[in-house]
N, C-alpha and C positions, 0 to 999 in steps of 0.2 A: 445688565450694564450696557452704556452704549458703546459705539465701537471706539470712539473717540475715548471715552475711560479705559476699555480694553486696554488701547492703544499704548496711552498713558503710564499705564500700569507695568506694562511689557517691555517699557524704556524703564521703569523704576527698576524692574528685576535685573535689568542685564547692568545697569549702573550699580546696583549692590554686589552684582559677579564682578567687575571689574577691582572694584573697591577691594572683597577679600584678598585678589591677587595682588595688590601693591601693597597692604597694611601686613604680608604676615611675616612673622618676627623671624621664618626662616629662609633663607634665600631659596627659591625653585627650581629646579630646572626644568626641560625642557618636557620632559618626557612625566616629572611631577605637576605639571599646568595643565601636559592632557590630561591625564585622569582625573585630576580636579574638576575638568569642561563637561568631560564625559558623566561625575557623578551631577555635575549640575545640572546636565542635558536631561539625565534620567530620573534625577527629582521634581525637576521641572514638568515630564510627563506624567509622572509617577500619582502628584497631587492637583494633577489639573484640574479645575472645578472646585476643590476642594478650600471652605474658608474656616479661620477664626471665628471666635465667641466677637472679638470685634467689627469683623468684616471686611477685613484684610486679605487676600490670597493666603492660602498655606504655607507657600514656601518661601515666605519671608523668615518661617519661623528654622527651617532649616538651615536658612543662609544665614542668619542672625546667629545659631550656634556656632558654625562653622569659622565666623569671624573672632567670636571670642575664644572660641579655639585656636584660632589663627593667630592672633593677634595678643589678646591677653593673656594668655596661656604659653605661647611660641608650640603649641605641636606640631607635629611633620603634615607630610603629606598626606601620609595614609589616615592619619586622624583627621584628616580637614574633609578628604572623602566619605569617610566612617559618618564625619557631621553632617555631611551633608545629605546623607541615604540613612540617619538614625530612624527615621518613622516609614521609611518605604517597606517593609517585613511586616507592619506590624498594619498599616491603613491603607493598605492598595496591593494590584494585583500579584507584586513580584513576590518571589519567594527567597530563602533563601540558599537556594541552587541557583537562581538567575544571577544572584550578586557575587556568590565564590565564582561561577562563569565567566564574570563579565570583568570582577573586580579583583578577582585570586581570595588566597583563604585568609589571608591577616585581615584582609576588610570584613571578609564574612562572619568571623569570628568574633570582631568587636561591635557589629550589628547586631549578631545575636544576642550577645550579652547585655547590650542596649535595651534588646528587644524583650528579651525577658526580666531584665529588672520593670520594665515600665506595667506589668502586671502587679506586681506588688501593690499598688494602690487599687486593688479590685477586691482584695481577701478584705473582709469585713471583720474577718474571726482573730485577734489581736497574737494570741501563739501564732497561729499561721504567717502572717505579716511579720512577725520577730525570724519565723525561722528562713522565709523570702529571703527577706534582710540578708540574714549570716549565708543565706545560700550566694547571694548578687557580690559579697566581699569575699567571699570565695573566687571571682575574676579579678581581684588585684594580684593573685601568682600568674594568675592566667595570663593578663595584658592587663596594666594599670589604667590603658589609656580609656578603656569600658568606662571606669568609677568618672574618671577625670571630663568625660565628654557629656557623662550624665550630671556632672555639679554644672558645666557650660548651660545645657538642657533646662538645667531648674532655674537656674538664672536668668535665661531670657524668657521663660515662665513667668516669673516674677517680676521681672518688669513691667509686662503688659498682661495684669491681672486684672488692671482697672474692669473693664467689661464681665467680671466672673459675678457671681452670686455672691453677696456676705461669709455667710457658711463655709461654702466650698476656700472662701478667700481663710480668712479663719484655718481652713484643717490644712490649706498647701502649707500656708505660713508655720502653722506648729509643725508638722511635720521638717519644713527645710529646716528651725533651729534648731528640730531634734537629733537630726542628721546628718544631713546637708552642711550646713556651715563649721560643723565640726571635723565631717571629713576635708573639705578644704584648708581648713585649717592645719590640718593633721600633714595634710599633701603642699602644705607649705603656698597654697595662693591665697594671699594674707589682703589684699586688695577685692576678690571676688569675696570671702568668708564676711568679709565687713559688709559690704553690697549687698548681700544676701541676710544678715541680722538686721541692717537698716530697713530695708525691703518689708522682713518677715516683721519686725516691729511697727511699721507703718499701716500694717493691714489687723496686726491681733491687738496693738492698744493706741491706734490712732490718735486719740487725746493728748495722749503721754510721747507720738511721733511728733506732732505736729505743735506741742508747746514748747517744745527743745528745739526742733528745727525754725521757729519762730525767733528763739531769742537766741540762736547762732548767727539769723541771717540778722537783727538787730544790732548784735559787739558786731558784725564782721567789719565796718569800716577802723573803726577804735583798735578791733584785733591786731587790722594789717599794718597800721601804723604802728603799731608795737612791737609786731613782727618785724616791720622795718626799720625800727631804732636798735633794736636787738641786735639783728643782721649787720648793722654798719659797724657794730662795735668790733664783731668777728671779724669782718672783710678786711677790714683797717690792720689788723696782727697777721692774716692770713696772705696778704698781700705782698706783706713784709718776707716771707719766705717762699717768693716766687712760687705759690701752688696753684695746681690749676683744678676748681671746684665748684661747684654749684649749690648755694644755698635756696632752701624750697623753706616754706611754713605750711603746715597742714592742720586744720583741724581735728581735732578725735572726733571718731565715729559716734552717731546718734546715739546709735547702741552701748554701746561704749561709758558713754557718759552717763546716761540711763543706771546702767549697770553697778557705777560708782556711787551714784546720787542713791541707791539702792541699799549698796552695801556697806554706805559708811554713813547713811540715815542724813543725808545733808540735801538743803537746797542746790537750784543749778548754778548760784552764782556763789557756793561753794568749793564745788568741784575743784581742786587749785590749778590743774593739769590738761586743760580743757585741748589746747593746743602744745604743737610740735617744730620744734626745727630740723632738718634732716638736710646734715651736711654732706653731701659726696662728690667724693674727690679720685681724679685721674692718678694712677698705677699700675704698673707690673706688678705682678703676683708676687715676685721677690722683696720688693717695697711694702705692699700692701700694709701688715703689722705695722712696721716703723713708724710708717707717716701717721696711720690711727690715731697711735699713742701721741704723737707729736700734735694734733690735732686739739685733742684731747686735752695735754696741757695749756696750748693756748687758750683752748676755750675757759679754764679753768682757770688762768693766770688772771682773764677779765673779768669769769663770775665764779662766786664761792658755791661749791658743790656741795648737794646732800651726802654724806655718807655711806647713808644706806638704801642709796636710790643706783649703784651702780651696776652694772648689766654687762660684761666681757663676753660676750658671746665669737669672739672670735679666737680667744685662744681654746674656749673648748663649744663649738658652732653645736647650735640645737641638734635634735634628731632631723630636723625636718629639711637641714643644711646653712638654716638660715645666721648668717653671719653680721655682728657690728656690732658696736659699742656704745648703750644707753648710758645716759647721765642726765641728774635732772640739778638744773642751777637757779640759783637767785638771781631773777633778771633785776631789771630796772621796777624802782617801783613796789618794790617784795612782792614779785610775783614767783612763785616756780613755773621753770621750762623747761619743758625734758628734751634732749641733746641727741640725736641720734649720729653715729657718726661710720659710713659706709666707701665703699669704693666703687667702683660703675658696679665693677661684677660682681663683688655682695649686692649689690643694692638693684642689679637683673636678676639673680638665684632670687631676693625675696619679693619681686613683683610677679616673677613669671614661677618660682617654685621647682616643681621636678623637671621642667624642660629644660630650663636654663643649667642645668649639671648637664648635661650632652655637650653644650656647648663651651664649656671651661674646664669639661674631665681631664680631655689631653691624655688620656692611655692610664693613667692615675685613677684607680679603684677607691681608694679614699672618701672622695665627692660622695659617692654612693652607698657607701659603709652603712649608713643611719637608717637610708630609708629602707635598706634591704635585710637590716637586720627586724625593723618596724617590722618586715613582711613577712619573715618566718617567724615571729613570734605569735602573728592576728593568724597565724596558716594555724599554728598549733591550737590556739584555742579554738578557730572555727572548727577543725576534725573531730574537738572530742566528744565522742559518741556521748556523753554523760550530761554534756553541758546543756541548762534549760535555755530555751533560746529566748526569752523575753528578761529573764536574769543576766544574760548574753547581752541584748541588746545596750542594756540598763550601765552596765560595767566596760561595755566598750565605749559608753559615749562618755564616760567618766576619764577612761584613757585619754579617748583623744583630746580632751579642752582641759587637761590635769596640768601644771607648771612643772618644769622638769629641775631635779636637781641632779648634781653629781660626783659620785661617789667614788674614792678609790679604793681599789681592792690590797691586800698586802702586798705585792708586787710591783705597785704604784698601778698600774692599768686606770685607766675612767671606763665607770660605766653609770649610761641615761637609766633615772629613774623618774615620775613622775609625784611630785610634790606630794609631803605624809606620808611616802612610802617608809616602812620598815627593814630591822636588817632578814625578816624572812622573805618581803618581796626579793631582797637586793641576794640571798641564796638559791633560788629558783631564778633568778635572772644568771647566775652563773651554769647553774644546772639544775636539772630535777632533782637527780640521786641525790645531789650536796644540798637540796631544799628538805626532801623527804629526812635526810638522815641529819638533821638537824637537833643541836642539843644545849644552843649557848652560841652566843655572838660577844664580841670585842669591838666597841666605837671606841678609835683613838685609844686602846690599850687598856681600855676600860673595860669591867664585864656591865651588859646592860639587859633588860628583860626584851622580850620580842618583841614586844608592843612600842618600842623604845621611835620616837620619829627620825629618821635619820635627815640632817641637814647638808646643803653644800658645800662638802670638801671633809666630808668625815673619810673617815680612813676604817674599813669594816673588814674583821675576821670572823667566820665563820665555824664554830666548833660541831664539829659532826661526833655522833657515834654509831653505831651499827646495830646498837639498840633502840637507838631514836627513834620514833615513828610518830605522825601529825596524829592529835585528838582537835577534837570540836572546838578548842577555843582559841584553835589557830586560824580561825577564818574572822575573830574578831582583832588579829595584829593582820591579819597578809589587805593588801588594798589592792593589788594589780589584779589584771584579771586572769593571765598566766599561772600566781600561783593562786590565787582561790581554786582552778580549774583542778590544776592537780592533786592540791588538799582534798577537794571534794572528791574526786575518781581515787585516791588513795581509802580515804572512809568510805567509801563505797563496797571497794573491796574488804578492807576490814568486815565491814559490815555481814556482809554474802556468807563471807567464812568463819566468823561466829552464830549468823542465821542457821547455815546448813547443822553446827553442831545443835543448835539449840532446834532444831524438827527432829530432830532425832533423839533428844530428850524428851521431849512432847509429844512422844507417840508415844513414850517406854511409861510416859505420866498416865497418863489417857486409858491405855492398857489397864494399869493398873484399879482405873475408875472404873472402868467395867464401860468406859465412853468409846465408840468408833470412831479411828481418826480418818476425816474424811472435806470434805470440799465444805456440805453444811455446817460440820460440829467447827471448821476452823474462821469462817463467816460468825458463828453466832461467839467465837473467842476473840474474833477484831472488835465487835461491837460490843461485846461486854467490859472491856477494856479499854474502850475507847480510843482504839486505835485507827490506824487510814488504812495499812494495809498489812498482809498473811509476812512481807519481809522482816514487820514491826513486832509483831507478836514473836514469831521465831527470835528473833534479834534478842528481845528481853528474855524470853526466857534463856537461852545462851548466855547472857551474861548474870543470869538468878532474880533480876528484877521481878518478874512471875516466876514464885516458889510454889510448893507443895501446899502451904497453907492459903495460896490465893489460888490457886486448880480446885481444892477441896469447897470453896465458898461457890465458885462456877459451876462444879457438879451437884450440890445444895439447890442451887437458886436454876439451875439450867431450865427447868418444868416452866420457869416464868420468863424466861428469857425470850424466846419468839414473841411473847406479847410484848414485852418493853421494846422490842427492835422494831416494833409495828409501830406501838406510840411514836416512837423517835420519828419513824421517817413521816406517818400521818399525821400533820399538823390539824389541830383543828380550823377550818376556814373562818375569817372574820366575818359574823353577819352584820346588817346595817343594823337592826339592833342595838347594837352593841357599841357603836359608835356616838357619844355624847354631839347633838346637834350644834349645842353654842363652842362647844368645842371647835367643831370644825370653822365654824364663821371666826373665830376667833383667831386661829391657827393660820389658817388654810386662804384667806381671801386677800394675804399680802403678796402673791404673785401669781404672774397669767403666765403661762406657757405658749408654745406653738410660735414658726412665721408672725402667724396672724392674732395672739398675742390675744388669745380667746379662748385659751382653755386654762381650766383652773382643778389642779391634782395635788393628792398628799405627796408632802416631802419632808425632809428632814433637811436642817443647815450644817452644813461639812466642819469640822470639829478643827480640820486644819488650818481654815481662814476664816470663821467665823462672820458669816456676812451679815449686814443689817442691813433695812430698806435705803436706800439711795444708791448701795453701792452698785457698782454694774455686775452680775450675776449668768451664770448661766447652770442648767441644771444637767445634771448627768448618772444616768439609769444605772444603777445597781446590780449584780448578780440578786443579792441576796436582802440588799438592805433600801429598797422602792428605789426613791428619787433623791437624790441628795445635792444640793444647792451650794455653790462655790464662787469664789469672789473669781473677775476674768483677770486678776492678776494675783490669783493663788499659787504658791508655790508649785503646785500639782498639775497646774491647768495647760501647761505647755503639753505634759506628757500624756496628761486625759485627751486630750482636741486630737495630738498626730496619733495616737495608738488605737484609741477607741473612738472615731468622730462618729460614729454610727449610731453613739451609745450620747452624742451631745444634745440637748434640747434647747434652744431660745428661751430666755426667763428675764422678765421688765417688774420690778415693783411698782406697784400702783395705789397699793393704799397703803397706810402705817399706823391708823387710829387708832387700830384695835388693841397693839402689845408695843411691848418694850422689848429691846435687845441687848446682850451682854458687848460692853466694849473694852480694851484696854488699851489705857494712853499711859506713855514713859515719859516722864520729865526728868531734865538735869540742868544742874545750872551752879552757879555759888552761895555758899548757905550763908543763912543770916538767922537772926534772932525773930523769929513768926513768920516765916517764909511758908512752912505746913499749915500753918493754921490762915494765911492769906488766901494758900491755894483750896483747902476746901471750903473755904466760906465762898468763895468764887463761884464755886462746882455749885452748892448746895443753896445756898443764898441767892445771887442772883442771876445763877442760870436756873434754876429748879431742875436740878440732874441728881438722880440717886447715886448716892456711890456703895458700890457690892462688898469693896475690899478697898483698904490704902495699906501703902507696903513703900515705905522711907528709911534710907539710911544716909550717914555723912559720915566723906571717910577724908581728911585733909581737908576740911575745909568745901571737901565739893560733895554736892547734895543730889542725887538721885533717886527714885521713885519708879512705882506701880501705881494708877488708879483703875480700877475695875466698874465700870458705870453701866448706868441700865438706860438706855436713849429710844428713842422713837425711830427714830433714822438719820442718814446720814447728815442733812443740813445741820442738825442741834449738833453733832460732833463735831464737826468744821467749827462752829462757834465756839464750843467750849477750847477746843485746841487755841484756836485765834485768839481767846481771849485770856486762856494760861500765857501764851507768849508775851504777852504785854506784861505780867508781873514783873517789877522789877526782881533781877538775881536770875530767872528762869532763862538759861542758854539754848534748850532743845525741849518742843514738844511734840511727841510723835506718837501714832497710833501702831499698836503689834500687830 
């Protein structure tokens, strides 16, 4: 660089220093600005020389955290230092005895935790990675501010990924939706979680980011004007009762919408909810309630409200704290608009999340109630020794993105449960003992089975007895991961303590066969049985599943049992032989693999999403079962990329002449008199598409369907759909 760039560069940095110090949400002082100088001073020497995949200086990437830490976030001081020193432990010479010396131990502390999560992306091996994981949310008892500086971290990651490799772009991305935005979420910063699914969406189905974000910026004039006829109609009533508020219109997130368009199988100019109005209005805390409601009705004096779109979250505020009152109305024009309606300070707790409870606690523990109770429950599940950590993983990220309903106890009490929970999550949400010793629950003075889903505002009693104790088919009613955790460490021990009886039936068996009980003979009794492990065998025989009469068949057959335990594990190896040639060309030469999209391997197509040639694919290596080929917007595909990216391969179709592919398209629409017989002469007639299976019922009058077709690739499916749409009657055509 010349020196004139240098130069340049070195007035950018101190102009970004300046900048964190006036944007951050907390006021300073004097002695919080030094050590903010200091940790800039020392990151600044810390990565000197040191650039980006862009070619940027390093320590933009520091001071970029630091800000939205600062700023979007509101954390303190020691957090904005902690941001600004996250990668000096981990990429240069300091240790971290230089920074508890320099910086005291609450900085060092949350560096290290910094420091050690940022290793988790090294483990290749997917258990290891889950159990990182549970290790790195083990710092939320520690200092929350670790988790919360590392979602900052991922975030301006993400933003300037442009420069990364496909690939790598690809696994950050799966990886932030699989954890990442969830935990934000979870920590109530409802502004970055969205930032970071748009983000993470924009790099893993770009097609699908940038046709949405096409036809947002497309309505956005037509939108605003709508929003602002809207708006005047409120301001006009709200005006009228001297209040003092601000009306904003937002559009819903990319993702968001996506998501909808998804799960309710509709176009984007379906979607009804696309946009938001969010009212917020000046208040004292003692006000706050009143004026809501009073809001509320006005809004609803001018538009007629959905019923069952209403949202009170401030008489009973999420876990997360977040407080205001949804409502979705008929605008002008029969559109619905959903209503949000806040006060500054709800509506600062939900921008900025757990920082902004500091600043409105006021000595009042309340504020805080939700997210500290959140933390001794994720504390108890991270400890227990029993829990598998990739099962672990799977159930926490369930939790955190779960809807919450609420429940009362007999006593009136509320307590947060997460959406399909049961009344046995909602018994181990009380206690263990009262989970464990469970024998019968009461919804609303009803008796109901365990399975039973509880909804908001059920009234739940719990019947214990002392006889009760959890079997195996109480992990198909529990949903949370608290009480699964317990269920399974309860069977567990069950388990051990009819094990230990049934070894000691098992020798007195054995004895009697004239068999040594011993390390070999209990090896060649898992494999005879076919069991996994010496706990399993003990286990049945302890409860008689292996009797006398199945020992005696073992002792029979035992002479031949070493050879069958040999077949089993020596498979015989495939030779090429054995391999039919046209087979393979037949099979095998509809997709390349590799970068460079040059190598051509056996695979098999993934049974989950059923790919055919066109679709966009990528392949992913098996334990056990080779190569198995998966649509990039497979159900599965999010968790395959972040968990196992080691294990992903690049895969492009390139030819389709050879075979045909299983498809299946849903139609619904209004039934008429030949309406089936229209739609397979379509199919069959003049598209020339075989159909596998048809599967039609009419129930009132409305008609819906299965076709199961056999197509070349995807363009012939686009047209067969295209042109089911055109039948008159036909309302929806869509592929499973």
């Amino acid at each position: 660089m010349t020196e004139a760039a240098i130069e340049k560069e070195n007035k950018q940095i101190a102009r970004q220093y300046k900048k964190l110090l006036s944007i951050s949400y907390r006021s300073l002082s004097e002695d919080d600005k030094k050590q903010i100088r200091k940790a800039f001073d020392t990151a600044v020497e810390a990565h000197k020389g040191q650039r980006r995949k862009s070619g940027e200086a390093y320590i933009f990437h520091p001071i970029n955290v630091a800000k939205i830490v600062a700023s979007e976030i509101g954390l303190d001081a020691t957090s904005i230092t902690a941001a600004l020193l996250h990668d000096v432990v981990e990429d240069t010479k300091y240790n971290l005895d230089d920074i508890e010396e320099m910086f005291g131990k609450t900085v060092a502390r949350i560096v290290d935790g910094l420091t050690k999560i940022s290793s988790l992306k090294k483990d290749k091996d997917v258990s290891l990675q889950a159990e990182n994981f549970r290790k790195m949310l083990l710092t939320l008892n520690d200092d929350i501010r670790v988790i919360i500086i590392k979602i900052a971290d991922r975030l301006h990651n993400m933003q300037t990924m442009a420069a990364m490799r496909k690939d790598k772009q690809e696994k950050i991305s799966s990886e932030t939706l699989y954890i990442y935005a969830p935990l934000a979420h979870r920590i109530g910063l409802y502004n970055i979680k969205t930032e970071l699914e748009d983000l993470s969406l924009k790099y893993t189905e770009p097609e699908i980011f940038n046709n949405i974000y096409t036809k947002i910026r497309e309505s956005k004039e037509e939108q605003d004007a709508y929003i602002k006829e809207f708006s005047r109609v409120i301001e006009d009533s709200l005006n009228k009762e001297d209040l003092k508020y601000d009306i904003k219109g937002r559009t819903k997130s990319i993702y968001s919408i996506h998501r909808k368009m998804e799960a309710q199988n509709v176009d984007f100019e379906e979607v009804y909810d696309k946009f938001a109005i969010r009212i917020i209005y000046d208040s004292d805390q003692e006000n706050e309630k009143f004026l809501a409601w009073k809001i509320y009705s006005i809004v609803t004096d001018n538009f007629r409200p959905n019923p069952t779109r209403l949202r009170d979250w401030i008489s009973s505020p999420k876990s997360t704290g977040y407080e205001a009152l949804h409502i979705t109305v008929m605008g002008p024009k029969g559109r619905w608009v959903e209503v949000q309606i806040r006060s500054n300070r709800m509506n600062e707790i939900a921008e900025k999340g757990y920082a902004a409870h500091y600043k409105y606690k006021q000595g009042n523990v309340q504020e805080e109630r939700g997210i500290e109770e959140w933390l001794n429950r994720l504390q108890e599940a991270l400890e227990n020794p029993d829990a598998n950590a990739v099962d672990f993983v799977e159930q926490f990220k369930l939790n955190l993105y779960s809807k919450e309903i609420f429940i009362f106890t007999p006593q009136g009490d509320l307590k947060s449960l997460p959406k399909g929970a049961t009344p046995l999550d909602f018994a181990f949400s009380i206690h263990t003992e009262v989970g464990l010793k469970t024998r019968g629950a009461k919804v609303n003075n009803k008796l109901v089975p365990l399975s039973h889903q509880l909804k908001s505002g059920d009234q739940v009693e719990i019947i214990t007895s002392d006889n009760a104790k959890p079997n195996v088919n109480w992990l198909d009613y529990a949903t949370t991961a608290r009480a699964r955790a317990k269920i399974k460490t309860s069977l567990k021990d069950e388990k051990r303590e009819i094990a230990e009886e049934g070894k000691a039936i098992l020798t007195r068996k054995l004895r009697a066969q004239k068999i040594p009980f011993n390390e070999k003979t209990i090896n060649e009794l898992v494999v005879h049985f076919n069991l996994k492990t010496s706990l399993d065998l003990f286990y049945r025989v302890g409860i008689g599943k292996i009797d006398n009469k199945l020992l005696k068949d073992f002792a029979s057959s035992r002479s031949n049992a070493l050879v069958s335990y040999i077949k089993r594990k020596i498979r015989k190896p495939v030779i090429a032989e054995d391999i039919d040639k046209d087979e393979i060309t037949s099979k095998y030469d509809q997709l390349v693999f590799g970068r460079d999209e040059d190598e051509t391997l056996e695979y098999k197509l993934a049974n989950c999403c059923n790919p055919i040639p066109g679709d966009q694919v990528f392949g992913f290596v098996t334990v056990n079962d080779g190569i198995k080929v998966h649509k990039k917007n497979c159900p599965n595909a999010l968790q395959l990329q972040s968990n196992y990216a080691y294990r992903i391969i690049p895969a492009k179709w390139i030819d389709s002449s050879q075979q045909d592919f299983k498809a299946v398209v849903s139609l619904k629409g209004i039934d008429n008199l030949g309406l089936v017989s229209e739609v397979t002469k379509e199919i069959s007639s003049n598209l020339n598409v075989n159909m596998q299976k048809v599967n039609f019922e009419s129930v009132d009058g409305v008609f819906s369907g299965q076709i199961t077709l056999r197509v070349k690739n995807n363009a012939i499916l686009t047209r067969v759909i295209n042109r089911l749409k055109k039948i008159n009657g036909i309302d929806k055509v869509s592929r499973e």
